[in-house]
N, C-alpha and C positions, 0 to 999 in steps of 0.2 A: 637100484642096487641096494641093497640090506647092507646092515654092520651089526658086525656080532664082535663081543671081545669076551675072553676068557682070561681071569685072573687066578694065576696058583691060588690055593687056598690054604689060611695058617689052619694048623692042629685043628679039629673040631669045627672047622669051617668050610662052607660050599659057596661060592660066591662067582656068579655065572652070569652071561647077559646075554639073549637069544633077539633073532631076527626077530619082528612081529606079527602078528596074530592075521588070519586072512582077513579080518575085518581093514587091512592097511595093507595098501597094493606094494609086493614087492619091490619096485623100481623104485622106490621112497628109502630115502637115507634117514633112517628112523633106527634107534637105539633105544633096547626094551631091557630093563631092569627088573626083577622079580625076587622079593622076600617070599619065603614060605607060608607065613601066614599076612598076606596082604599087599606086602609093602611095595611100591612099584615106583622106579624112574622112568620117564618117558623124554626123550629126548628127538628134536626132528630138526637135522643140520639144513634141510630146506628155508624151514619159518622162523627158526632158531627160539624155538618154542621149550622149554623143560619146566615139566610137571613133576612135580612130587607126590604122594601120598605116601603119609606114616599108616599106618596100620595093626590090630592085632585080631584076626580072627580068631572065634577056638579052636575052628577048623583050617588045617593045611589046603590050600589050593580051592578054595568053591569056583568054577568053572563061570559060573552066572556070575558072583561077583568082579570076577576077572574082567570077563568081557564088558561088562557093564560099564564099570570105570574106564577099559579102553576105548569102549565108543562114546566115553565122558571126554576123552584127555582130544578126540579125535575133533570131537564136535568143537572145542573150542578152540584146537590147534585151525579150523578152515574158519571160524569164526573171527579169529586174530587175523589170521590171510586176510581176508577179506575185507578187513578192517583200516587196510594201512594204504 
């Protein structure tokens, strides 16, 4: 089961947080935070894992970079599992 939440947004603001990416199997209670250019929450109510990355791309959204860091945030989130 995915979790998504939506927060009103003030003036001049969009502030959203989407299920995740198919790299991370729907039935995982994973919360995905997304900046425009970068910036990502990862959050998994499973491992009780939360990853942060600041970030400033010049460019809005690189796809590659995306995925990249989520199969970053993933590798170490069954890393940590695995560990305990």
């Amino acid at each position: 089961m995915g979790v998504a939440l939506v927060r009103r947004a003030r003036r001049g603001e969009d502030h959203r947080a989407w299920p995740p990416s198919p790299l991370i199997p729907p039935d995982r209670q994973v919360l995905l935070c997304l900046g425009i250019h970068g910036q990502m929450i990862f959050l998994d109510r499973e491992t009780g894992l939360v990853a942060v990355k600041v970030s400033s791309w010049p460019m809005p959204q690189d796809p590659w970079k995306l995925f990249s860091t989520l199969a970053a945030f993933e590798a170490i989130n069954i890393e940590m599992a695995q560990a305990r």
